[in-house]
Backbone as CSV, one residue per row, in Angstrom:
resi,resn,N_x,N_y,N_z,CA_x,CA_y,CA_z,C_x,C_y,C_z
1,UNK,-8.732,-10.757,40.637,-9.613,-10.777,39.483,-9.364,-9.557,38.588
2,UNK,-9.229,-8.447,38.892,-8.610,-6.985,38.399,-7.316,-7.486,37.154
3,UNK,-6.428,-8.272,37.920,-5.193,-8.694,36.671,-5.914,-9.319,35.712
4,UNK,-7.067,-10.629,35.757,-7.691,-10.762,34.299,-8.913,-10.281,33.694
5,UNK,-9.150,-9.308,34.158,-9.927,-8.318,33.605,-9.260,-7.575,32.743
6,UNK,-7.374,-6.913,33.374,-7.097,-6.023,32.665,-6.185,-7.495,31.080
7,UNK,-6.174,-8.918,31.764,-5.399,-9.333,30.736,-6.529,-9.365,28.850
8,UNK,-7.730,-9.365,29.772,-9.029,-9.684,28.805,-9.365,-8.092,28.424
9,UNK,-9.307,-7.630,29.109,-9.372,-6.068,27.761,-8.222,-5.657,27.132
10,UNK,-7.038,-6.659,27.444,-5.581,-6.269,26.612,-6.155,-7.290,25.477
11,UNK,-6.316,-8.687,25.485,-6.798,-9.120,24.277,-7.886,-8.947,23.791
12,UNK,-8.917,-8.245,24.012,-9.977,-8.132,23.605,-9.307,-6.483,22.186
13,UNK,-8.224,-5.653,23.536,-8.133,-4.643,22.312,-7.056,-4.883,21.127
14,UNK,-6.442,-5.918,21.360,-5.851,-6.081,20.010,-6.214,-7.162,19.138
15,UNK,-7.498,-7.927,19.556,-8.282,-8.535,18.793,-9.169,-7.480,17.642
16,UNK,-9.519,-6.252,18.191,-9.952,-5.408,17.783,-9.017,-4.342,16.468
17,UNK,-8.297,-4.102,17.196,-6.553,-3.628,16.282,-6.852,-4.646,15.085
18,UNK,-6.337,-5.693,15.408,-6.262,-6.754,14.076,-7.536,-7.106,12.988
19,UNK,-8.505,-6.626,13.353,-10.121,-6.711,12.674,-9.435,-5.145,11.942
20,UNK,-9.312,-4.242,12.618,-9.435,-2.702,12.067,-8.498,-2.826,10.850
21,UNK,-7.072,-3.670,11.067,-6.085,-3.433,9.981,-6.499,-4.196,9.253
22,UNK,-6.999,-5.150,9.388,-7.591,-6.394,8.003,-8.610,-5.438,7.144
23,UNK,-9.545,-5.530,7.672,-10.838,-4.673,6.890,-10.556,-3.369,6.664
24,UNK,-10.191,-2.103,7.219,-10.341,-1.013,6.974,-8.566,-0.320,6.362
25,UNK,-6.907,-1.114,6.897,-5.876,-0.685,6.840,-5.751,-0.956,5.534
26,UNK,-5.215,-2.527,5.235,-4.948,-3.377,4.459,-5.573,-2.955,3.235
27,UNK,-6.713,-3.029,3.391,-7.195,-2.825,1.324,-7.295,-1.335,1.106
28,UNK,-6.702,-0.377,2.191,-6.413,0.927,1.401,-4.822,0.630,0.653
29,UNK,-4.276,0.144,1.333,-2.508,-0.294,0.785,-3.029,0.165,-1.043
30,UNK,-3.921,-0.813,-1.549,-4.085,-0.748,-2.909,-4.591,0.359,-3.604
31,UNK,-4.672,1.724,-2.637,-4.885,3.186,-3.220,-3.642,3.646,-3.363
32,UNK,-2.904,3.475,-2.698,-1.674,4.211,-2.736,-0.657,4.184,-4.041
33,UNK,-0.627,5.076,-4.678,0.638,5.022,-5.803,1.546,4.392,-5.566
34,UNK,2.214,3.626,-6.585,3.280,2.772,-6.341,4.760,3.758,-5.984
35,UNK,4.879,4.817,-6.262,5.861,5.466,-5.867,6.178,6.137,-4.561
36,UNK,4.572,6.179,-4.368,4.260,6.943,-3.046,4.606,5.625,-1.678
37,UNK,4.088,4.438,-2.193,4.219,3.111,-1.314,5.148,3.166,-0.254
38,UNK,6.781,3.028,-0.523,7.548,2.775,0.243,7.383,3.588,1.413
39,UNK,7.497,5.298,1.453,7.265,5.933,2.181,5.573,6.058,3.133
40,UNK,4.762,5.450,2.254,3.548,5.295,3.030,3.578,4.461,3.747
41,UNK,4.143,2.814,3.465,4.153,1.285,4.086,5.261,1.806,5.390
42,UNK,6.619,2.580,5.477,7.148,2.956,6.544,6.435,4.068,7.613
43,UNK,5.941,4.434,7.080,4.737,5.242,7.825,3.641,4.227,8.881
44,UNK,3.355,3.883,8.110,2.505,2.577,8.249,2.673,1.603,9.550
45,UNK,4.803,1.406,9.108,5.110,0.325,10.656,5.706,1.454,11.557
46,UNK,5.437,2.543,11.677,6.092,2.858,12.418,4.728,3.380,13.532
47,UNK,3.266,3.791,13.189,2.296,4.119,13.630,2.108,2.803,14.198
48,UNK,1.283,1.865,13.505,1.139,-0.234,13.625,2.205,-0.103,14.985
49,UNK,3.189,0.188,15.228,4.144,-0.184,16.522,4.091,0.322,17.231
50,UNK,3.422,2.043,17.189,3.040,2.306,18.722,1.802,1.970,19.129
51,UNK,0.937,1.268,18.571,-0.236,0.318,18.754,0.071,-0.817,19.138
52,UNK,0.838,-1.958,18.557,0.633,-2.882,18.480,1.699,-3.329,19.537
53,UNK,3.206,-2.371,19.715,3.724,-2.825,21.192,3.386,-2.956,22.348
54,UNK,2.531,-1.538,22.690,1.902,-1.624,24.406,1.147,-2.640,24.699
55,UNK,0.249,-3.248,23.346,-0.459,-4.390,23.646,0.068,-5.970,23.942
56,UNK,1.170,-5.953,23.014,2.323,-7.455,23.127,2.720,-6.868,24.879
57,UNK,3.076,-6.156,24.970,3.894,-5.818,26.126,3.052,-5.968,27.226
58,UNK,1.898,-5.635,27.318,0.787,-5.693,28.454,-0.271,-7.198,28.565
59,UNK,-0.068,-7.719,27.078,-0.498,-8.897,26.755,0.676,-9.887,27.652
60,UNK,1.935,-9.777,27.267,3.048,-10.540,27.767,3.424,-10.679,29.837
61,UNK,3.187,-9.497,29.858,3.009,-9.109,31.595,2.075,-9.652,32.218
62,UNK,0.471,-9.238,31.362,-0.259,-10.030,32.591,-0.098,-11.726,32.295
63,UNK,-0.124,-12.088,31.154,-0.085,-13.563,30.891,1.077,-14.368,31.811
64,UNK,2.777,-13.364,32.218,2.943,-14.254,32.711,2.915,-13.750,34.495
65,UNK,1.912,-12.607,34.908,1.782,-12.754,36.190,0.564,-13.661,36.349
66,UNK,-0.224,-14.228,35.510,-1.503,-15.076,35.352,-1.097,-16.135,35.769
67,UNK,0.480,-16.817,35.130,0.732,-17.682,35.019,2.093,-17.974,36.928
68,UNK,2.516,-16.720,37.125,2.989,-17.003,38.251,2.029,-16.718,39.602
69,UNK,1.222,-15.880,39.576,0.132,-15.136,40.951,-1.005,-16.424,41.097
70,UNK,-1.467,-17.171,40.284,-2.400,-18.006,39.903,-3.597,-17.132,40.597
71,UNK,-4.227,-16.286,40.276,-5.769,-15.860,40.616,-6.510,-16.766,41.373
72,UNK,-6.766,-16.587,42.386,-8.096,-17.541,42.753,-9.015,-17.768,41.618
73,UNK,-9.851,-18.768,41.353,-10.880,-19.132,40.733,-10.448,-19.172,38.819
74,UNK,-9.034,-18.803,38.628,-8.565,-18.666,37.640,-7.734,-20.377,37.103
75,UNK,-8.568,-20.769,36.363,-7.940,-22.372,36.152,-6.929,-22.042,35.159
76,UNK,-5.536,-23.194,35.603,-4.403,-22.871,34.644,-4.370,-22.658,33.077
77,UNK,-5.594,-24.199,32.800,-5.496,-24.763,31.169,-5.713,-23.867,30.674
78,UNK,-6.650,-22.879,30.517,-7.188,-21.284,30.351,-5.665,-19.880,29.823
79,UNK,-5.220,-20.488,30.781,-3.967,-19.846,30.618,-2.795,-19.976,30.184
80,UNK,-2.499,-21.322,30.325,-1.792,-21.898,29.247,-2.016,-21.770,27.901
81,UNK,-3.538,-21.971,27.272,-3.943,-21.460,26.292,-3.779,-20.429,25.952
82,UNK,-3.844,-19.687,26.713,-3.790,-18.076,26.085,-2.193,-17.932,26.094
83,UNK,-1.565,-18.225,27.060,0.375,-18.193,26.479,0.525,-18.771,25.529
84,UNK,-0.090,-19.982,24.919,0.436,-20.718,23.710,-0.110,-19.863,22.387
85,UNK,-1.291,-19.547,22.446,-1.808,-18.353,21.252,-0.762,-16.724,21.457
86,UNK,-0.889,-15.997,22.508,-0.030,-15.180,22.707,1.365,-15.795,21.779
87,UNK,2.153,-16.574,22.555,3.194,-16.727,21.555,3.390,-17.051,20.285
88,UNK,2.304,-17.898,19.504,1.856,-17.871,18.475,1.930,-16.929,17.490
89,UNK,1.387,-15.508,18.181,0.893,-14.173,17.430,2.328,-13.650,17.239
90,UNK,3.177,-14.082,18.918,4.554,-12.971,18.725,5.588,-13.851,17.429
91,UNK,5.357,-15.143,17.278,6.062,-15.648,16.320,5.546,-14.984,15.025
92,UNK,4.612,-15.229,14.745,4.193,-15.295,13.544,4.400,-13.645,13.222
93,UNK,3.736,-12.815,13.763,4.562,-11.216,13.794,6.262,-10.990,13.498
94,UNK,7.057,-11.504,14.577,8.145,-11.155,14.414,8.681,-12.583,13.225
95,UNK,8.428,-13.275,12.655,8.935,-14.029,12.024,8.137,-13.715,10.098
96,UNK,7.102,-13.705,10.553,6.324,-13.683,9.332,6.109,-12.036,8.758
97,UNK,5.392,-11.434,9.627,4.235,-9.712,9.549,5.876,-8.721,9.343
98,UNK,6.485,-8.897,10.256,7.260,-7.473,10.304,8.724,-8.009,9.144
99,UNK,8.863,-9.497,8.540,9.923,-9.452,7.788,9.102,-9.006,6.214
100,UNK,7.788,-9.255,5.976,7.080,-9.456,5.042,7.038,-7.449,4.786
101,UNK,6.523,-6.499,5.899,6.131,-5.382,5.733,7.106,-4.894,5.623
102,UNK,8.827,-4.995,6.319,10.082,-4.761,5.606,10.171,-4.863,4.246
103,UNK,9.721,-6.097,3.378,9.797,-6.073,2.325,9.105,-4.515,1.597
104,UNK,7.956,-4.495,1.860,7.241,-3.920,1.455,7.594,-2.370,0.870
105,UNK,8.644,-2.039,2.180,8.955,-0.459,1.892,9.869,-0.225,1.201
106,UNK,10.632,-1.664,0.763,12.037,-1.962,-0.430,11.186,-1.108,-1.875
């Protein structure tokens, strides 16, 4: 029970991460001088990644010892769900978030 405790405070804290950059990161972007930008937005992914890796990375570990240890009292569909959203996030990140915030520092 300890492995989904720690898998549920890994998503619980980057459910949290992602509330903080929407509301509080994101609409400062539009203070920043446009000259100042590039160097702020690389600033930006390079902080965002030592946040946002340990969590993919600890998100990715327990999901798939969830998915090989099977927990007592831990039903699969539950978990399957959460691998199919998990991978979801890593697509849409590495396909969508990090080619889009590349742009950004052009």
């Amino acid at each position: 029970m300890t492995l989904l405790v720690v898998h549920l405070a890994l998503v619980a804290a980057y459910a949290g991460f992602q509330w903080t950059v929407r509301v509080l990161v994101y609409p400062q972007f539009a203070r920043v001088p446009p000259a100042a930008f590039p160097a702020y937005e690389r600033g930006h992914q390079r902080l965002v990644t030592r946040v946002v890796g340990p969590l993919f990375a600890g998100q990715g570990i327990t999901t798939l010892l969830l998915l090989a240890v099977r927990p007592e009292g831990v039903p699969l569909l539950p978990v399957l769900a959460g691998a199919a959203c998990l991978a979801a996030v890593l697509g849409v990140t590495a396909f969508l978030a990090v080619p889009l915030h590349r742009r950004l520092d052009a």
